[in-house]
C-alpha positions as CSV (number, residue, x, y, z in Angstrom):
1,X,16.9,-14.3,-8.3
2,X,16.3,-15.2,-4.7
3,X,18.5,-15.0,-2.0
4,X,18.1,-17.7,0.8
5,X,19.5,-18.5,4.7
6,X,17.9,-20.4,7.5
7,X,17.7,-17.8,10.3
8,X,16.9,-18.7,13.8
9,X,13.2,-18.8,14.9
10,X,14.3,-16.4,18.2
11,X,15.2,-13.8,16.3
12,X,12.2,-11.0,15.1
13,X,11.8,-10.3,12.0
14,X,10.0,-8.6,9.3
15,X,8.4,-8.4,6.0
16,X,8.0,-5.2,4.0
17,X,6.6,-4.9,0.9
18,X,7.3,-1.6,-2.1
19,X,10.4,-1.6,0.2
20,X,13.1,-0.9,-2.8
21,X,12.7,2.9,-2.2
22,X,11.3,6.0,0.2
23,X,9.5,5.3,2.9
24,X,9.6,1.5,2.5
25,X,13.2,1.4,2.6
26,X,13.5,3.7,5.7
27,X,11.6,1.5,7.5
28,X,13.7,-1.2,6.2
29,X,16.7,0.4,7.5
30,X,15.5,1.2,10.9
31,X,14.2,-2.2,11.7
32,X,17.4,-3.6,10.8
33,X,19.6,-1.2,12.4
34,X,17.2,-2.5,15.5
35,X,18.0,-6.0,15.3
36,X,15.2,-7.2,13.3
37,X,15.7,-9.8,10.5
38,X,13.9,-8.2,6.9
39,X,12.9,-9.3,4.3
40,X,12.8,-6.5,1.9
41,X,10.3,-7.0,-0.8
42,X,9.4,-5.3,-4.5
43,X,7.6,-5.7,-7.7
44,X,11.3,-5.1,-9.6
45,X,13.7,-7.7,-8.7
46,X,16.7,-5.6,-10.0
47,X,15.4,-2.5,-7.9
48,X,15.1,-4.9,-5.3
49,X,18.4,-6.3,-5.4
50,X,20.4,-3.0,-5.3
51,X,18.1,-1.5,-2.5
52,X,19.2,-4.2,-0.5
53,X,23.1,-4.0,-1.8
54,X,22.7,-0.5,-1.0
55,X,21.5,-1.0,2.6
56,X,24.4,-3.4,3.2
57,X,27.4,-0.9,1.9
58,X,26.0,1.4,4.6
59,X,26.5,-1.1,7.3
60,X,23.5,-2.8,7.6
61,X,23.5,-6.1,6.4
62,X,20.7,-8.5,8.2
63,X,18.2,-8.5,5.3
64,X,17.3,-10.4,2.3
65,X,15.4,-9.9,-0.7
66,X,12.5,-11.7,-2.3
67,X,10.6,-10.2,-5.7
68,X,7.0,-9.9,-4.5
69,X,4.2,-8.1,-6.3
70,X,1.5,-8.2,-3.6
71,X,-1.1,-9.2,-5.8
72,X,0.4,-12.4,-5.8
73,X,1.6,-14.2,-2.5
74,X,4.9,-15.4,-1.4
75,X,4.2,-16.8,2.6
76,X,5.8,-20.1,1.3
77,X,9.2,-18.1,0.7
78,X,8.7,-16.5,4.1
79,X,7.6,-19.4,6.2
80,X,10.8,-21.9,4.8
81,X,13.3,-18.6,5.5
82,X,11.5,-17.4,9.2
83,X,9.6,-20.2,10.2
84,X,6.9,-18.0,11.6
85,X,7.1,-13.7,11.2
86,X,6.6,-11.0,14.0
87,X,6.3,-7.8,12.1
88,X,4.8,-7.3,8.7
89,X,4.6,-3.7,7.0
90,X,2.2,-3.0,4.1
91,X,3.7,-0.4,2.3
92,X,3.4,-1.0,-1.3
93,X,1.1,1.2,-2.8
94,X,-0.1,3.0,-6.6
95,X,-1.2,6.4,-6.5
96,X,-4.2,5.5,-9.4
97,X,-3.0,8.5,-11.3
98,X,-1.6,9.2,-14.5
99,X,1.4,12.1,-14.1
100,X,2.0,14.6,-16.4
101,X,5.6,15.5,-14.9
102,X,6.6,18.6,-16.6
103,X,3.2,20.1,-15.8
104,X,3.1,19.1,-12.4
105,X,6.7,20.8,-11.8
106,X,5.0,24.0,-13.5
107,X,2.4,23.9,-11.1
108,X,2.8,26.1,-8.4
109,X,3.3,24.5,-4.7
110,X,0.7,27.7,-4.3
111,X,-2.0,26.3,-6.6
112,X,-1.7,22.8,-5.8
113,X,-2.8,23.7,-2.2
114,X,-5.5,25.4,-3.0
115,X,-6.9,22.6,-5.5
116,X,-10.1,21.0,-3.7
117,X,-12.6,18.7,-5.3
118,X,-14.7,21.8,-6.3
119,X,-12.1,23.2,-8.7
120,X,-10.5,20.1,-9.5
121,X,-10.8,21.6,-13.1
122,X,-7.3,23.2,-12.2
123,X,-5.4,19.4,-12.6
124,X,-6.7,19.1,-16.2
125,X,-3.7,18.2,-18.0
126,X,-1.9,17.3,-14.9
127,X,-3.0,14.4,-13.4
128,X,-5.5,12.4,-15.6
129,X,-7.4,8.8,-13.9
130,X,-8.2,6.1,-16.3
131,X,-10.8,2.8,-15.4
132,X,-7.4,0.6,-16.1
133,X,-5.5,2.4,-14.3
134,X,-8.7,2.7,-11.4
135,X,-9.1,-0.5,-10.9
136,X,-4.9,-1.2,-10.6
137,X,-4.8,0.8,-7.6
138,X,-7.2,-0.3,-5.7
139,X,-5.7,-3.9,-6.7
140,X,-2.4,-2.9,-5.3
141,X,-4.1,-1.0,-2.3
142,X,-6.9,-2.6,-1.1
143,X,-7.0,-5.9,-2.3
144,X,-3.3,-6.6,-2.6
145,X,-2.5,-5.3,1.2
146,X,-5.4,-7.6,2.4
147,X,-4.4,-10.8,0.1
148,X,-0.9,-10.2,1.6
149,X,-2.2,-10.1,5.0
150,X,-4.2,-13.4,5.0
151,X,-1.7,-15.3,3.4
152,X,1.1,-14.5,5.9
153,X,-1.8,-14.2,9.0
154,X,-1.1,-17.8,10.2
155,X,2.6,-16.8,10.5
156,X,1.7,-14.0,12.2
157,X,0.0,-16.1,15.1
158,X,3.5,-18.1,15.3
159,X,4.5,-15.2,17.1
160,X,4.5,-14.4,20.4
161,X,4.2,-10.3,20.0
162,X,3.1,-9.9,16.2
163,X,2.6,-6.7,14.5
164,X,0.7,-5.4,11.2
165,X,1.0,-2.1,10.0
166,X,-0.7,-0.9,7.2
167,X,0.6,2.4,5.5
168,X,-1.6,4.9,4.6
169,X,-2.0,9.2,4.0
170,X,-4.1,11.6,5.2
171,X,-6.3,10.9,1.9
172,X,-7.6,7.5,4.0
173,X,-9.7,10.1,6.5
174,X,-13.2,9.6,6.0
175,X,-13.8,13.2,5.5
176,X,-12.2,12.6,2.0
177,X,-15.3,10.6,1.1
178,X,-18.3,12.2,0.2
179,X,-20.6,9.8,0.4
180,X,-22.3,9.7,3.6
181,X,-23.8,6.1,3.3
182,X,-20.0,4.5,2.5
183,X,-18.8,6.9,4.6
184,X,-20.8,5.8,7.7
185,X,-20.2,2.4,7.5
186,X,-16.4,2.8,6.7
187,X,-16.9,4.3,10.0
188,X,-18.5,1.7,11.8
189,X,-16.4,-0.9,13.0
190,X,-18.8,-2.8,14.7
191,X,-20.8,-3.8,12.1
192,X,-18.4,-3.5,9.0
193,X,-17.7,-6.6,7.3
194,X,-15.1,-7.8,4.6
195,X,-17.7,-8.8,2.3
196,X,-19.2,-5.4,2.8
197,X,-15.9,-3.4,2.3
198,X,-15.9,-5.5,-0.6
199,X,-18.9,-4.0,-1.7
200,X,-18.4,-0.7,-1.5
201,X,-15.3,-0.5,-3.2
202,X,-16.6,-2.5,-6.3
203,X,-19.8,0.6,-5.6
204,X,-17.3,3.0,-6.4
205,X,-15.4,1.7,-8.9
206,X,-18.8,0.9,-10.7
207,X,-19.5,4.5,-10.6
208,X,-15.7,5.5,-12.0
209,X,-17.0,3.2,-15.2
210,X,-19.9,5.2,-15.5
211,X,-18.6,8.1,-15.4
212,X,-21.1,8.8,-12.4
213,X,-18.3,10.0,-9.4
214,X,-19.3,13.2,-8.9
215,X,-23.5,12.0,-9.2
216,X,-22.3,9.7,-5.9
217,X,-20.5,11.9,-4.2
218,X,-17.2,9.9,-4.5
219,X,-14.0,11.8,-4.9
220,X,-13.2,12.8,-8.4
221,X,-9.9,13.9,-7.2
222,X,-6.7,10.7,-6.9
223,X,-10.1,8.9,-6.7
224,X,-9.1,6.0,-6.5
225,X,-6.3,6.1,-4.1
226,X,-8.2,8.2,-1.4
227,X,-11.7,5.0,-1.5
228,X,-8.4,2.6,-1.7
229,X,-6.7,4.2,1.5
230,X,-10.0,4.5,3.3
231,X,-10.9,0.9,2.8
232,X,-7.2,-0.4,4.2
233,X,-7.8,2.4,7.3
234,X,-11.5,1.0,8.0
């Protein structure tokens, strides 16, 4: 279920997607307490529906909902509700990891700190990474947050003060990544291409298939989420 209004052009507003909890719903909250217009986005529609419900009981009632997963596209939902959008906040995201709850909880916060990629050993039985699961987070992260971004980019330039942020965690720095060649041209802007980006994210999860991480210096730790991260930051 969709809810629709026509809303005035003159007004800002926003599109967030994963926005049904945490961080994506704070955000939700504070550009609406601001004035903006949101459009609060999530793969559940349920979820989505009683975030937003939620959100209005506390007072705050200038948003609507629309079910979005962002490897799909929904700009022809946006453009016949806005007309043109001013701020758009790519926040859904998958961590690429399998959890083993009760272990993590048994996991000392001391122990987890001190977990590094050369005694990642510790995490066996706590987190685990498949190739399925690889290549869905870096769909979600990467790809998802840039087919999300092209299809609402000519929206975007409708505006007259247009904004994209693009969430991320201290896992996107560069000096997660071990391999000096991806490493140096994640780091150079210049010459950095989207083709390339492509590239080098298909390079790493070529080498998650075979098994060859470590032999490539990629991180064998939330793997995928930390290359994923550090593609959206470059």
């Amino acid at each position: 279920m969709e809810e629709t209004n026509t809303r005035s052009t003159a007004k800002r507003n926003a599109v967030v997607t994963g926005a049904n909890k945490g961080i994506g719903l704070e955000i939700c909250r504070q550009l609406a307490s601001n004035g903006v217009e949101v459009i609060l986005t999530a793969r559940d529609e349920q979820r989505g529906i009683e975030a937003v419900e939620n959100l209005r009981q506390s007072g705050v009632s200038n948003f609507v909902f629309h079910q979005l997963d962002v490897k799909d596209s929904a700009s022809a939902f946006i453009e016949n509700h806005f007309g043109k959008l001013d701020i758009l906040v790519n926040n859904a995201g998958d961590s690429g990891i399998i959890m083993n709850s009760e272990a993590f909880r048994a996991f000392r916060p001391v122990d987890r700190r001190s977990v590094t990629e050369n005694n990642a050993s510790l995490l066996k039985g706590i987190m685990g990474q498949t190739y399925e699961k690889t290549k869905e987070c870096l769909e979600t992260n990467f790809y998802g947050t840039k087919r999300v971004t092209e299809a609402l980019l000519p929206l975007l330039q409708l505006s007259k003060s247009a904004r994209i942020v693009n969430m991320s965690s201290f896992y996107g720095q560069l000096k997660y990544i071990g391999n000096e060649k991806a490493k140096a041209e994640l780091g150079n802007i210049e010459s950095l291409t989207v083709e390339r980006l492509d590239e080098i994210v298909q390079w790493f999860l070529r080498a998650f298939k075979e098994n060859k991480l470590q032999a490539n210096a990629w991180p064998i730790t939330v793997s995928a989420y930390r290359v994923s991260k550090a593609a959206v930051n470059a």
